[in-house]
C-alpha positions in Angstrom: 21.0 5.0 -9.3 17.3 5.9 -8.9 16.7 9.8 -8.7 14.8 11.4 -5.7 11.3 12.6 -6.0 10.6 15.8 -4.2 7.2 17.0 -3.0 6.1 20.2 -5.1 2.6 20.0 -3.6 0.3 18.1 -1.2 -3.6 18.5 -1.3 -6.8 16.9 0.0 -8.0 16.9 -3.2 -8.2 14.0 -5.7 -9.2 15.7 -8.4 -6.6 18.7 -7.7 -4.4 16.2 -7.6 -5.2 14.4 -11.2 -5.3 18.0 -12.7 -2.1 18.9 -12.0 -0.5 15.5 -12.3 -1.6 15.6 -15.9 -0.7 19.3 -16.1 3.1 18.5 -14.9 3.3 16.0 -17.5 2.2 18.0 -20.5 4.4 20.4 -19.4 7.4 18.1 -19.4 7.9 17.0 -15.8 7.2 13.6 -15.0 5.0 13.7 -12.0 3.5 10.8 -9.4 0.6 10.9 -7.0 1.5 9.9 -3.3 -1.3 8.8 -1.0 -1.7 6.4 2.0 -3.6 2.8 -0.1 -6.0 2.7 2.6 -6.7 6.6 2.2 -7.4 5.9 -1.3 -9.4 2.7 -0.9 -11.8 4.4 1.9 -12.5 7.8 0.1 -10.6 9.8 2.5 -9.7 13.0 2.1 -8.9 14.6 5.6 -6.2 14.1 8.0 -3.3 12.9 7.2 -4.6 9.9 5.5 -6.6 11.8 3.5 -3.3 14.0 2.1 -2.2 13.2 -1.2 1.5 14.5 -2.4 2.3 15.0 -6.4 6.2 14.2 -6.8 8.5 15.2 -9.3 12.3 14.2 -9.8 14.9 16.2 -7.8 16.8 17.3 -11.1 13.1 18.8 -11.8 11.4 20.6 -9.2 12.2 24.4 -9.7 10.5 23.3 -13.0 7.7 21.5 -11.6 7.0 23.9 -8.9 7.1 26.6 -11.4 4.1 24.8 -13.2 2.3 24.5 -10.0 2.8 28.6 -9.5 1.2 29.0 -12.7 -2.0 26.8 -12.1 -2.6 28.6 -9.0 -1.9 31.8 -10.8 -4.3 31.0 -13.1 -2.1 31.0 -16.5 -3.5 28.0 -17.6 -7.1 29.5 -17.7 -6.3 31.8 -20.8 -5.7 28.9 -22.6 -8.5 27.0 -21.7 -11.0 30.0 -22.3 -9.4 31.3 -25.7 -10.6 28.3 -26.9 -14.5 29.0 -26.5 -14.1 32.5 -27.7 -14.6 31.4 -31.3 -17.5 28.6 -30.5 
């Protein structure tokens, strides 16, 4: 039997959305982007066509939403940064 996704986040924001998709996955949580096709086709990103959900499995959502946290916390921007330090 297929597993249920759960919503960990919904945003207006595409790229938001991409970000954290990709994020989720590097992180070990398969992740899937939710959005109305005619939403997508047409550029919207207000109302409730414009909302797009990132999923994760059931059996993963305290772990997924705990990866969310952290973006939001910023804990991912250390990482990110250290990197220049050096340059």
């Amino acid at each position: 039997m297929d597993e249920r996704w759960v919503v960990v986040l919904t945003t207006y924001n595409q790229a938001q959305a991409d970000i954290l998709r990709g994020l989720l996955e590097a992180q070990g949580v398969p992740a899937r982007l939710l959005q109305e096709p005619a939403a997508r086709a047409l550029g919207l990103q207000v109302g409730p066509l414009g909302e797009i959900q990132i999923v994760v499995p059931e059996s993963r959502a305290a772990a997924g939403q705990a990866v969310v946290s952290a973006f939001f916390r910023g804990d991912f921007e250390d990482e990110a940064s250290g990197s220049e330090e050096g340059a």
